[in-house]
PABARO-672457 format. One record per atom (N, C-alpha, C): residue number from 1; z, x, y; atom name. Coordinates in Angstrom, 3 decimals. Last residue first. Layout:
! residues N
{NUM {Z X Y} CA},
...
***
This chain:
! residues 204
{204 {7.798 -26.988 -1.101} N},
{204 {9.082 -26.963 -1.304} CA},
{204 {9.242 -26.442 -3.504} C},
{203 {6.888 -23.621 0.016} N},
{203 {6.407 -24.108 -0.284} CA},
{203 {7.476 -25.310 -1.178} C},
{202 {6.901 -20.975 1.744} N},
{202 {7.837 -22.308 1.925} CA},
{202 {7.469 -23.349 1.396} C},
{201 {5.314 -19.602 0.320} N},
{201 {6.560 -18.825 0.010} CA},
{201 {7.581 -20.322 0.232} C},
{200 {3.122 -20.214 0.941} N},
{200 {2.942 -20.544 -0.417} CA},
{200 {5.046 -20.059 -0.669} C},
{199 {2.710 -20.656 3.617} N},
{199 {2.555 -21.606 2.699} CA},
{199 {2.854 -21.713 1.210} C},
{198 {2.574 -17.742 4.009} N},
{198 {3.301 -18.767 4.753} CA},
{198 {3.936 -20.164 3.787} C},
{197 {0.291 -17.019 2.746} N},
{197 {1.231 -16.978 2.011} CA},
{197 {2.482 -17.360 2.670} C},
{196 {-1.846 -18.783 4.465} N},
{196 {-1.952 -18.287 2.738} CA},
{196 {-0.024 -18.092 2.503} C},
{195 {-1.118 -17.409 6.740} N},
{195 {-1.201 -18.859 6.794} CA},
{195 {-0.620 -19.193 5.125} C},
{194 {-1.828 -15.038 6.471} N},
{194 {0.065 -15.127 6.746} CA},
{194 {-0.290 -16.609 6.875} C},
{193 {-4.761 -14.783 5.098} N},
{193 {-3.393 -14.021 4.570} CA},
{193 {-1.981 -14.675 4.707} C},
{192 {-5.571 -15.588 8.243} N},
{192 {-5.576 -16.020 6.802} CA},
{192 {-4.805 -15.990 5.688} C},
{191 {-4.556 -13.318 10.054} N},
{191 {-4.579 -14.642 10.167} CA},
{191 {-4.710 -15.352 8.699} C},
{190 {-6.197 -10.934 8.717} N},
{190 {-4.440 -10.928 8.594} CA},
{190 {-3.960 -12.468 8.719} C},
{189 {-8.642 -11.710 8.624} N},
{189 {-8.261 -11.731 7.651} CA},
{189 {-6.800 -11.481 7.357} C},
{188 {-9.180 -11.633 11.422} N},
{188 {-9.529 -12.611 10.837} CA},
{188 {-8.611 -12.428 8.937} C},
{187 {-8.637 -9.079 11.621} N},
{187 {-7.710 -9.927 12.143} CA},
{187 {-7.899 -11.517 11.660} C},
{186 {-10.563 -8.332 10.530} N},
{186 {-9.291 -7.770 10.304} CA},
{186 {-8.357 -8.694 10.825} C},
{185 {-12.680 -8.674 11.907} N},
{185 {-12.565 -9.036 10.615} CA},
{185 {-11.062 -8.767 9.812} C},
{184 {-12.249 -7.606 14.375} N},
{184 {-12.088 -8.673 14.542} CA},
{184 {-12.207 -9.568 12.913} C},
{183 {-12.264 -4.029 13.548} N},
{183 {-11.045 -4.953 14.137} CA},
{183 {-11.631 -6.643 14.300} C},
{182 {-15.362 -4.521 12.675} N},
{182 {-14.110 -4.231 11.960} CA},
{182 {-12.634 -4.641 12.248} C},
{181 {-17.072 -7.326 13.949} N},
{181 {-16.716 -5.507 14.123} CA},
{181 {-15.710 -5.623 13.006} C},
{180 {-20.012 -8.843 12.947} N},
{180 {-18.670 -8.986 13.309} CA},
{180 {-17.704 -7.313 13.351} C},
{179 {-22.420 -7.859 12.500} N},
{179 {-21.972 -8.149 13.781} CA},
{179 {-21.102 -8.596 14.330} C},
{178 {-22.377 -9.131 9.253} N},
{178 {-23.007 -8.141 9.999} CA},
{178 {-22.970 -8.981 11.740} C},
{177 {-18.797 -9.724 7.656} N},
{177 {-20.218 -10.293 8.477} CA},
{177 {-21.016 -8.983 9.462} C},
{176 {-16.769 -8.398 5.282} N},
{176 {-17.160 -7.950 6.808} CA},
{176 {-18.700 -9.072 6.717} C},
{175 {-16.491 -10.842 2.901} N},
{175 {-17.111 -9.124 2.939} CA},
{175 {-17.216 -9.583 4.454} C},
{174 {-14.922 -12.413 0.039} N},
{174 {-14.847 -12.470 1.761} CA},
{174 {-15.179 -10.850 2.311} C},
{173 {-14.363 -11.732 -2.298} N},
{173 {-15.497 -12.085 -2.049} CA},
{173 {-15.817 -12.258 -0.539} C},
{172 {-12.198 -8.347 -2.867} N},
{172 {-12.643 -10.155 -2.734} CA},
{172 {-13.819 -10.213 -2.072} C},
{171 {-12.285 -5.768 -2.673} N},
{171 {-12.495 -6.115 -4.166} CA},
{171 {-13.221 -7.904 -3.676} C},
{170 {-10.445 -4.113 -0.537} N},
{170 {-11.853 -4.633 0.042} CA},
{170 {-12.830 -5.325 -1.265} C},
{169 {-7.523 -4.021 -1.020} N},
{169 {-8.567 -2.744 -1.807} CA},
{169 {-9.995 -3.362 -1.479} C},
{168 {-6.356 -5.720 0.625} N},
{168 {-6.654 -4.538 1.312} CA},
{168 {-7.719 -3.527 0.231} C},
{167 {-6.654 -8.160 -0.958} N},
{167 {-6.941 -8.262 0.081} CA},
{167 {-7.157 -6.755 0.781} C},
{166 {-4.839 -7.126 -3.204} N},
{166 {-6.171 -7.294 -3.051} CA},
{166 {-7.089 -7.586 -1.929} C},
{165 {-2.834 -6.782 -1.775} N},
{165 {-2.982 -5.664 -2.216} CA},
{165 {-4.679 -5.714 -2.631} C},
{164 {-1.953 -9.410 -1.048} N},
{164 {-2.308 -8.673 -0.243} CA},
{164 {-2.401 -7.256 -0.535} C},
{163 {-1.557 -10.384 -4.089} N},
{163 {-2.795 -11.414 -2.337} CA},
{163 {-3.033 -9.809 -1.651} C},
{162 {0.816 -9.642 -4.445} N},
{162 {-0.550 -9.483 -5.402} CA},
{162 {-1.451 -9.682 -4.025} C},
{161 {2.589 -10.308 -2.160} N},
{161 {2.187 -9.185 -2.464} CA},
{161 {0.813 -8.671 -3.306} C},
{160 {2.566 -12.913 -3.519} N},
{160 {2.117 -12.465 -1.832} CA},
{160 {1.344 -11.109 -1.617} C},
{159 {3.909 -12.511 -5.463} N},
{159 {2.484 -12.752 -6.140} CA},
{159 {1.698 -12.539 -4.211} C},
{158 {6.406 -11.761 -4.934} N},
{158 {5.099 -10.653 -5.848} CA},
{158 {3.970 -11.163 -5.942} C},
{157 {7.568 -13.447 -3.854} N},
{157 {7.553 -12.061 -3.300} CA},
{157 {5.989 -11.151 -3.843} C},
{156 {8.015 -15.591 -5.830} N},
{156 {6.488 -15.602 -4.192} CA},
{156 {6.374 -14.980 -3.959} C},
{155 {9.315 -14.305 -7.348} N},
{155 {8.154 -14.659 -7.678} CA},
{155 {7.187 -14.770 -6.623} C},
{154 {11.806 -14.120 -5.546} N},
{154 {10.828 -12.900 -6.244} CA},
{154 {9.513 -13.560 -6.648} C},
{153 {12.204 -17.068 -4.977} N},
{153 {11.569 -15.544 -4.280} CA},
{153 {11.050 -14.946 -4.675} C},
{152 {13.147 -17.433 -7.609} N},
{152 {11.876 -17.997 -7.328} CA},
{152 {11.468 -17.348 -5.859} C},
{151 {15.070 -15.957 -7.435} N},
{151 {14.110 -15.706 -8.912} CA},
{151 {13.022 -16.299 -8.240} C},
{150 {16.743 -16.960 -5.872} N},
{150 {16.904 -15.530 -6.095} CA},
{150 {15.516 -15.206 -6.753} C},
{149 {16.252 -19.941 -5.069} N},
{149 {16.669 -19.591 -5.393} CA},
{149 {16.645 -17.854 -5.350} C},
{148 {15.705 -21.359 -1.632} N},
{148 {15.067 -21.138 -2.539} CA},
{148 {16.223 -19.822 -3.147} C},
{147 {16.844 -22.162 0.779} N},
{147 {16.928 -23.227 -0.055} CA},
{147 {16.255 -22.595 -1.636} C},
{146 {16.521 -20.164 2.753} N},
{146 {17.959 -19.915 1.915} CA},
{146 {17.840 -21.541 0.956} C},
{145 {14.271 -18.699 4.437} N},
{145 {14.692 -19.256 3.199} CA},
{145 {15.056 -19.622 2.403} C},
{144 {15.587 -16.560 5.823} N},
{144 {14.254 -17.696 6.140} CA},
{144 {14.441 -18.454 5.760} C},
{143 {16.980 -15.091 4.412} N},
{143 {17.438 -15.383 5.610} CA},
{143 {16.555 -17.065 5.648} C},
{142 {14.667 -14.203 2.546} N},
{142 {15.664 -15.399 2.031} CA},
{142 {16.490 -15.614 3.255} C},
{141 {12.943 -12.574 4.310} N},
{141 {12.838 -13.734 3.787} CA},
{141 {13.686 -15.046 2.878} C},
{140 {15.547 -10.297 4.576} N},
{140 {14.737 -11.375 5.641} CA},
{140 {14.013 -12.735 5.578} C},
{139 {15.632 -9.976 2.449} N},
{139 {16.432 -10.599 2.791} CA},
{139 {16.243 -11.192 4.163} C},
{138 {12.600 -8.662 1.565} N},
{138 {13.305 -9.965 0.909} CA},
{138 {14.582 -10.578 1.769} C},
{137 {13.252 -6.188 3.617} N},
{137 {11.561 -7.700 4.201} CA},
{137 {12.299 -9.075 3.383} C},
{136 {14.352 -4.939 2.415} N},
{136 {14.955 -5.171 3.590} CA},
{136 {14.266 -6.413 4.491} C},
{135 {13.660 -4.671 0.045} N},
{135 {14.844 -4.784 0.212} CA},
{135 {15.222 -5.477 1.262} C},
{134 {11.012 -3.318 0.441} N},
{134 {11.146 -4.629 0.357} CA},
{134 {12.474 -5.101 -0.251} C},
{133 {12.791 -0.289 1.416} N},
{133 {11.503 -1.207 2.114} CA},
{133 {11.138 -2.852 1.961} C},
{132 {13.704 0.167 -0.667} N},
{132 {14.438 -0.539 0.479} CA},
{132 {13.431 -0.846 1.586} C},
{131 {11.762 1.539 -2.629} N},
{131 {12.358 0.230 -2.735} CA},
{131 {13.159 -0.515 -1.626} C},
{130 {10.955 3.684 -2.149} N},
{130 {10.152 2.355 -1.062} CA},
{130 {10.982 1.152 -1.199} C},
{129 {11.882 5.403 -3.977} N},
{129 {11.273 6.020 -2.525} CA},
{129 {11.288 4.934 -1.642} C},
{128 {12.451 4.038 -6.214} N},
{128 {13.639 5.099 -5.450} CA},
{128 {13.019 5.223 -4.203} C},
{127 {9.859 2.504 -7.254} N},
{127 {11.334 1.977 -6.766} CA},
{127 {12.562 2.946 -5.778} C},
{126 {8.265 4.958 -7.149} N},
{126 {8.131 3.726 -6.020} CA},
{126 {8.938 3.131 -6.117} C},
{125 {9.034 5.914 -9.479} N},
{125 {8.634 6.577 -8.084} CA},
{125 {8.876 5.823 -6.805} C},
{124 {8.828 3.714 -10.954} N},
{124 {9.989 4.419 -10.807} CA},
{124 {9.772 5.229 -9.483} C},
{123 {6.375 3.792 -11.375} N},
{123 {6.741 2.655 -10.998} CA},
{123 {7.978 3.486 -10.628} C},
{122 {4.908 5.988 -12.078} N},
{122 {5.084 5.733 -10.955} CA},
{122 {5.759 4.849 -10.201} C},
{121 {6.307 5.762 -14.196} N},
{121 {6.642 6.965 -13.831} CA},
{121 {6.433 6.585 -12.328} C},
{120 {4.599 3.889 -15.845} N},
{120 {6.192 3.966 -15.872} CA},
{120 {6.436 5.036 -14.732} C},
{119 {2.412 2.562 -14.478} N},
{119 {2.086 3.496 -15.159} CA},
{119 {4.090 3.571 -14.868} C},
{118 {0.193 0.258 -14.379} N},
{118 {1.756 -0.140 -14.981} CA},
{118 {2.213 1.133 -15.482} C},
{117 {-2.314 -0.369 -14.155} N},
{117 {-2.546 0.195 -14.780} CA},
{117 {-0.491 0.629 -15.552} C},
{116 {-2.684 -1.964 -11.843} N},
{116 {-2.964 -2.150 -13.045} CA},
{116 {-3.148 -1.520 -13.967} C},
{115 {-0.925 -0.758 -9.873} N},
{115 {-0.710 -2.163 -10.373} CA},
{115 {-0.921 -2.605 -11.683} C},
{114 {-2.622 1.624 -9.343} N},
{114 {-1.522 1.806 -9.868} CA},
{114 {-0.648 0.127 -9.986} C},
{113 {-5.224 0.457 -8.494} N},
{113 {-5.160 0.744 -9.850} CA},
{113 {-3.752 1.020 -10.527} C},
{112 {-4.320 -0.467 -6.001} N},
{112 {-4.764 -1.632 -7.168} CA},
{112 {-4.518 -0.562 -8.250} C},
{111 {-3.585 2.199 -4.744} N},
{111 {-2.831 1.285 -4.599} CA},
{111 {-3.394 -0.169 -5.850} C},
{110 {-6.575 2.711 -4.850} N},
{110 {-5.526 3.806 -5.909} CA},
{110 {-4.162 2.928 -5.995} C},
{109 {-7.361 1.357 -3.162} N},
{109 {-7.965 1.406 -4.465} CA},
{109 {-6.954 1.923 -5.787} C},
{108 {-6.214 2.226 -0.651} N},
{108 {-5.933 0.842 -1.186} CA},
{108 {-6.210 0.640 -2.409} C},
{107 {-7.613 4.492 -0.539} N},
{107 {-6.220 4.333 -0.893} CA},
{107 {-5.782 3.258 -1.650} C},
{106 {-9.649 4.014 0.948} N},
{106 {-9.915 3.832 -0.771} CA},
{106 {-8.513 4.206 -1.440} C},
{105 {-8.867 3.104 3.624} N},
{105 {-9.288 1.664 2.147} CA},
{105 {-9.574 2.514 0.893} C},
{104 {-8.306 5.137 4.447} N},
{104 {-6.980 3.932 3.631} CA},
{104 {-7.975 3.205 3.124} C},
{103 {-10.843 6.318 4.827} N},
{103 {-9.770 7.312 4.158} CA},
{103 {-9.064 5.856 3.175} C},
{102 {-11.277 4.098 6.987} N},
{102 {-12.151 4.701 6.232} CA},
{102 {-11.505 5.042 4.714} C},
{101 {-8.985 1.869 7.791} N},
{101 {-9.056 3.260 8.259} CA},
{101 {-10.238 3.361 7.034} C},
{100 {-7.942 -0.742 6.997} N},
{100 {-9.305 -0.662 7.875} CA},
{100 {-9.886 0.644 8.041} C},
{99 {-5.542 0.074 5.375} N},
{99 {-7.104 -0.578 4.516} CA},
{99 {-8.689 -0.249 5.787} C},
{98 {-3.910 -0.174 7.673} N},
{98 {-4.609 1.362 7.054} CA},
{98 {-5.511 1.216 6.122} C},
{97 {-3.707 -2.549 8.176} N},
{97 {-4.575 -1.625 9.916} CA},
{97 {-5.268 -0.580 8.777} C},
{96 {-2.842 -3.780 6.585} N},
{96 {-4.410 -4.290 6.305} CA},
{96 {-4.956 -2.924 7.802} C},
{95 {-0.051 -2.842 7.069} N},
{95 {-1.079 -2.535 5.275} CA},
{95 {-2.328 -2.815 5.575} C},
{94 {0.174 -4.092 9.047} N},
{94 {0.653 -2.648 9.009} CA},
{94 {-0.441 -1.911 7.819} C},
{93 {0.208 -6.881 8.522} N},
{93 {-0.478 -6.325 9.902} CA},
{93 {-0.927 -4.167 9.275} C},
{92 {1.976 -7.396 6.353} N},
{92 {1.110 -7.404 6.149} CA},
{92 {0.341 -6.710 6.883} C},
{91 {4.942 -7.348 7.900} N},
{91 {4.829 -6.923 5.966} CA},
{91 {3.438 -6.348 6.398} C},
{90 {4.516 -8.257 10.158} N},
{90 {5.395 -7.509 9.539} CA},
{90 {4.864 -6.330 8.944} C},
{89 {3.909 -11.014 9.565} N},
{89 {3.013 -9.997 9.965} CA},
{89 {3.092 -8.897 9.882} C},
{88 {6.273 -11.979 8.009} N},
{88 {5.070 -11.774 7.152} CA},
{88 {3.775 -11.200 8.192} C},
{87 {7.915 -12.325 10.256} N},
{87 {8.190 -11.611 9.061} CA},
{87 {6.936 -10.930 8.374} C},
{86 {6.556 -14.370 11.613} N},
{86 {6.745 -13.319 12.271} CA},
{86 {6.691 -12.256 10.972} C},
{85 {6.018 -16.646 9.762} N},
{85 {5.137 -15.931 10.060} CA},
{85 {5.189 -14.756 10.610} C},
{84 {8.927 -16.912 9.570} N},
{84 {8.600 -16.856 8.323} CA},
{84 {7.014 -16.000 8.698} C},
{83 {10.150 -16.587 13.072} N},
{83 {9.604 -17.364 11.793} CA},
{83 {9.633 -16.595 10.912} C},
{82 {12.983 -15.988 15.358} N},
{82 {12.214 -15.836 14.255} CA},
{82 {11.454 -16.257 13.515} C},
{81 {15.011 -16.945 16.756} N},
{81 {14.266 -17.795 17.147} CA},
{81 {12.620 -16.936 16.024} C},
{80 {17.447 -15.061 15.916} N},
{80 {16.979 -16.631 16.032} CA},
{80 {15.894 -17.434 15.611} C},
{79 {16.617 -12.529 14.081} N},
{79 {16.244 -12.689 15.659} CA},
{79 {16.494 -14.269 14.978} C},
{78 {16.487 -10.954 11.871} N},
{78 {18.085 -11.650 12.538} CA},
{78 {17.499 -12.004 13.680} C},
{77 {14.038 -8.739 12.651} N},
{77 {15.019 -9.478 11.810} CA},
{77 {16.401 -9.640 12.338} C},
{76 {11.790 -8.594 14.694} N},
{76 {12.564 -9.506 14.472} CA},
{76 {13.319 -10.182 13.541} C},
{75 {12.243 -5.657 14.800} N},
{75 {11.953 -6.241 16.091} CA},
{75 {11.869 -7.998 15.812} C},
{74 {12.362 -4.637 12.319} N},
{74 {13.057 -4.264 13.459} CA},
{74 {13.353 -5.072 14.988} C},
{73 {9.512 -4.933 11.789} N},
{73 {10.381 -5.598 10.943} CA},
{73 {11.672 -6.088 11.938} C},
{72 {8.081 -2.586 12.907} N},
{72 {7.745 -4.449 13.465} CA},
{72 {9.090 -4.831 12.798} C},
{71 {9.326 -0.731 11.557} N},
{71 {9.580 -0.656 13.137} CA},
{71 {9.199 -2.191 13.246} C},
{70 {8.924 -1.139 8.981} N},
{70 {10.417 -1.560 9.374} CA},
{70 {10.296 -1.505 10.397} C},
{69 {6.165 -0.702 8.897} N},
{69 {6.512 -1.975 8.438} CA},
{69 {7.969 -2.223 9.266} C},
{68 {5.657 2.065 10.071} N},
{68 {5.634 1.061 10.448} CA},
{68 {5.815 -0.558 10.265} C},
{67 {6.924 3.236 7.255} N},
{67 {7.358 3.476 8.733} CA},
{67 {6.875 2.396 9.841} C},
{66 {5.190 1.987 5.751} N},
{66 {6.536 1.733 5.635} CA},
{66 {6.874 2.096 6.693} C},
{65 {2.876 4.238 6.278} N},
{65 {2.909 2.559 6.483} CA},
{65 {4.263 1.912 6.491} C},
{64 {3.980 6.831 5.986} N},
{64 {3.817 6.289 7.784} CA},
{64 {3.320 4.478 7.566} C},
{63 {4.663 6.869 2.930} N},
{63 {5.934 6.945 4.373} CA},
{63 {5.533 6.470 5.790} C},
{62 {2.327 5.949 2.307} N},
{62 {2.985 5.175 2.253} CA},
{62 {4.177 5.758 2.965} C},
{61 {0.322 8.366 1.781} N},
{61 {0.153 6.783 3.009} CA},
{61 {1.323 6.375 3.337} C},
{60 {1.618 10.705 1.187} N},
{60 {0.965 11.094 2.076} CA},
{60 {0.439 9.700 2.666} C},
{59 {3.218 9.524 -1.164} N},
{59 {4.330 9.540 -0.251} CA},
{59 {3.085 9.980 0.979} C},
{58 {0.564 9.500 -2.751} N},
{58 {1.160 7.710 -2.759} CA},
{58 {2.062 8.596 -1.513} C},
{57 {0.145 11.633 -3.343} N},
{57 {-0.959 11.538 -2.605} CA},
{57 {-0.395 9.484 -2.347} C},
{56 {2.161 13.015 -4.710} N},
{56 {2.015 13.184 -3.105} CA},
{56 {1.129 12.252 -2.642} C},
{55 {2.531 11.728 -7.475} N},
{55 {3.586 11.243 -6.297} CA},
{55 {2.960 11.365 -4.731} C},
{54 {0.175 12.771 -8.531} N},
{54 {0.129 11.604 -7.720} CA},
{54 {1.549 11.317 -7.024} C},
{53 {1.323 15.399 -8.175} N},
{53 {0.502 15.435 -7.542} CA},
{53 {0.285 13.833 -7.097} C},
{52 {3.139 15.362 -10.167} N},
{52 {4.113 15.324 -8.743} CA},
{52 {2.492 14.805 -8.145} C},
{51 {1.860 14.777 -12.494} N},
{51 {2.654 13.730 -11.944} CA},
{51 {3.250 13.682 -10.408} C},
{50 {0.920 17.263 -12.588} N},
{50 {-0.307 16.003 -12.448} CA},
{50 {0.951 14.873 -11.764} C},
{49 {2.972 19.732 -10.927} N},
{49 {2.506 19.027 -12.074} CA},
{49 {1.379 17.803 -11.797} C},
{48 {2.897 21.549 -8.905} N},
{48 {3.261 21.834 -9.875} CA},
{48 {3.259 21.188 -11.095} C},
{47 {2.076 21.583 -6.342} N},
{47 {2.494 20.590 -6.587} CA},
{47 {3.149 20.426 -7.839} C},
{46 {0.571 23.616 -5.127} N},
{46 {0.991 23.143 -4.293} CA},
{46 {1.639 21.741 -5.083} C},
{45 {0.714 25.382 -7.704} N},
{45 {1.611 25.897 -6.892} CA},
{45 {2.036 24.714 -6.018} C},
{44 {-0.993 23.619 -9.617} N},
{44 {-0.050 23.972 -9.481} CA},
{44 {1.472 24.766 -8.618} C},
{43 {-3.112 24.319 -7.640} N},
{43 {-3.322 22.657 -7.606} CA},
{43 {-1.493 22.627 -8.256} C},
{42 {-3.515 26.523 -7.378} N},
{42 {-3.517 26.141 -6.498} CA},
{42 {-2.753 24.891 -6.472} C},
{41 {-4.232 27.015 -10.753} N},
{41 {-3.150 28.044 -10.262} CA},
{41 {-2.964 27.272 -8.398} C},
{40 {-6.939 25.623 -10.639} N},
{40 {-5.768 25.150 -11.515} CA},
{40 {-4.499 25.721 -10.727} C},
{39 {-8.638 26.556 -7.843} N},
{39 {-8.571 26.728 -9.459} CA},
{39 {-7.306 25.659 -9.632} C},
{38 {-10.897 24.382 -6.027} N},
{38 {-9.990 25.330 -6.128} CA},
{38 {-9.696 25.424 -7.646} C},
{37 {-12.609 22.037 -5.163} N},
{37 {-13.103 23.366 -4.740} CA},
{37 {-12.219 24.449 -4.821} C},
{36 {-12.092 19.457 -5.343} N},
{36 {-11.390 20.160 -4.404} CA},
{36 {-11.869 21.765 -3.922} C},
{35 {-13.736 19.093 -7.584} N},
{35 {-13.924 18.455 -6.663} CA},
{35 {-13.248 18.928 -5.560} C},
{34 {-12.700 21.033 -9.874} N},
{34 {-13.885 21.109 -9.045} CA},
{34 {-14.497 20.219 -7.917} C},
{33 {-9.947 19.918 -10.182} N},
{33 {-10.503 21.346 -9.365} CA},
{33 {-11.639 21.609 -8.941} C},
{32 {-10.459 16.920 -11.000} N},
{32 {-10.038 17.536 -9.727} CA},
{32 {-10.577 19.047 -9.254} C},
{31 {-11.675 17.945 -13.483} N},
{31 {-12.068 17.288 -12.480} CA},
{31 {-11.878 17.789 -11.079} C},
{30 {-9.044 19.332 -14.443} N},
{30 {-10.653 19.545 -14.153} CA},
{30 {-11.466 19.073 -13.281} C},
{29 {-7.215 17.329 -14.578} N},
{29 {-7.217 18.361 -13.589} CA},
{29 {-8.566 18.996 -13.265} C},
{28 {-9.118 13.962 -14.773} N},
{28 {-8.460 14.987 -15.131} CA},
{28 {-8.662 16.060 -14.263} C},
{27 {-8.832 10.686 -14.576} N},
{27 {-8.875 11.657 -13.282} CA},
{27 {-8.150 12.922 -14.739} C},
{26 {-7.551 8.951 -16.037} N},
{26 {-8.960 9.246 -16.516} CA},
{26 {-9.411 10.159 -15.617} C},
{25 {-4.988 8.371 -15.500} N},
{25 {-5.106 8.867 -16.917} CA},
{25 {-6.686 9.405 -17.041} C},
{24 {-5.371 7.220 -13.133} N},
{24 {-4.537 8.002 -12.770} CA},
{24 {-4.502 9.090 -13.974} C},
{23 {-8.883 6.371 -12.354} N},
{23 {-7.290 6.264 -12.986} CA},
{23 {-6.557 6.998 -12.893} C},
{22 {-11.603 6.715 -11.513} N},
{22 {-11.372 6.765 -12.724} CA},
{22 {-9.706 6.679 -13.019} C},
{21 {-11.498 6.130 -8.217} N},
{21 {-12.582 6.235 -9.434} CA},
{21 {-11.879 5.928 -10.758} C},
{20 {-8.930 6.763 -7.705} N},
{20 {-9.555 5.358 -7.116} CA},
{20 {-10.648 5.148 -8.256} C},
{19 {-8.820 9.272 -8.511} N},
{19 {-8.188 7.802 -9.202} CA},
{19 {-8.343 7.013 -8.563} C},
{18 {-10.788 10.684 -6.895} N},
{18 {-10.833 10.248 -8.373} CA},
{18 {-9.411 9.361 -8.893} C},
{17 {-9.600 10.369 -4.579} N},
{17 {-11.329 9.888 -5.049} CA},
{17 {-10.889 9.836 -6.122} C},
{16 {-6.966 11.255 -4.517} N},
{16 {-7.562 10.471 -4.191} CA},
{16 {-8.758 9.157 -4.746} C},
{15 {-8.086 13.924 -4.916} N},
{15 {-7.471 12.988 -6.131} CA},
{15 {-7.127 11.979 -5.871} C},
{14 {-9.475 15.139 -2.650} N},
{14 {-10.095 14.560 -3.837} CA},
{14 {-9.302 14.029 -5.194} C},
{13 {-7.146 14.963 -0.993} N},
{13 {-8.328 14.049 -0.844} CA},
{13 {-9.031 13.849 -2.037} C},
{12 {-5.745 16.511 -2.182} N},
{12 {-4.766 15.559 -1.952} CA},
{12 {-6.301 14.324 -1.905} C},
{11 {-7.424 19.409 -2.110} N},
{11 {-6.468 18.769 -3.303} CA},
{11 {-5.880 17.479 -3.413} C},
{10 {-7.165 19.186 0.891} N},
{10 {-8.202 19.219 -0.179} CA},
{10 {-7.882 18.860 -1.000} C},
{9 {-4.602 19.626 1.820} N},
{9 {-4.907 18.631 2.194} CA},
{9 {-6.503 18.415 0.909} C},
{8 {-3.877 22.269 0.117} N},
{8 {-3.430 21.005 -0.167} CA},
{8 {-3.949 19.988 0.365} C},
{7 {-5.829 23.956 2.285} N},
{7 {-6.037 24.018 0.340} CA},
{7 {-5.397 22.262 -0.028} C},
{6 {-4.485 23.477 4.267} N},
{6 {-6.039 23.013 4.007} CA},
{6 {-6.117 22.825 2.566} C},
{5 {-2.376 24.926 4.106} N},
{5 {-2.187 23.363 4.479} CA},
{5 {-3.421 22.797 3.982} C},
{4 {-2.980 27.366 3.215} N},
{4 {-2.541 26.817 2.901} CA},
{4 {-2.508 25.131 2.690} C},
{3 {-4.629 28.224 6.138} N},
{3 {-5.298 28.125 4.820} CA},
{3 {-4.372 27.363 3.857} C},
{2 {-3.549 25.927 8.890} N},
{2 {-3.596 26.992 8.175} CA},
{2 {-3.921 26.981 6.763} C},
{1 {-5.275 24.207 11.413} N},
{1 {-4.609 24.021 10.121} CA},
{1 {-4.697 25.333 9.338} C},
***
């Protein structure tokens, strides 16, 4: 990796940490620079503002998770013989593999805080960049689903979504068992999840 690439990959990790830590408003550049181990003049070149910076460090998970959401997706939308569960492994399988990664679960953190924290800018970010991402999962699910209105989708849409954003920032009371491995808690917990919101989307 060349000095360059390094500098940014640094920069990218420790802001990271700190808005998982402290927010997207409570992470200051300061901070950052001394956690990255670079000046101001770096943190600007490779990104030029606080705002682009969290853009990068949301497009550095979320293009290769989305990338894999639509490849499963791909493989059975419009399929016949399709479920509602297929769909929703989909969605979910993809988000809980990179929660399992070390690195992605504290992503996942930064992923809760930008929920709760309703920051305009990013929201917008994330509508232009991802929005056809659940563009393309909703009409699959109203495919599924065609007794349920427009509005009352959305609603299951988001609150599924709530489930499984908490479910990946590792926050709920359901904690790894000692001697259960990581992949088999994972799976235990994707199983759960697509039962959970199986249920709650076809719900009449």
């Amino acid at each position: 990796m060349n000095s360059s690439a390094s500098t940014k990959e640094r920069i990218l990790a420790a802001a990271e940490v700190l808005f998982a830590q402290r927010g997207f408003d409570g992470a200051s550049l300061r901070q950052l620079t001394a956690a990255a181990g670079v000046n101001l003049a770096a943190v600007n070149y490779h990104f030029g503002s606080k705002d682009k910076l969290v853009e990068e460090v949301f497009r550095r998970r979320l293009d290769t998770l989305n990338a894999h959401r639509l490849a499963a997706l791909s493989k059975v939308a419009g399929e016949p013989d399709a479920t509602l569960e297929d769909v929703l492994d989909a969605f979910i399988r993809p988000a809980l593999a990179l929660s399992g990664d070390g690195s992605g679960s504290l992503f996942m953190r930064v992923l809760a805080r930008a929920f709760a924290e309703h920051d305009d800018h990013l929201r917008q970010f994330m509508s232009e960049n991802y929005g056809h991402v659940m563009r393309q999962f909703t009409a699959e699910f109203a495919r599924l689903l065609p007794r349920l209105s427009r509005e009352e989708l959305y609603w299951r849409i988001d609150l599924v979504t709530g489930a499984l954003t908490h479910a990946m920032s590792g926050f709920g009371m359901i904690q790894r068992k000692g001697g259960v491995s990581e992949a088999t808690h994972r799976e235990q917990t994707i199983a759960h999840l697509i039962r959970f919101a199986s249920a709650g989307l076809s719900h009449p």
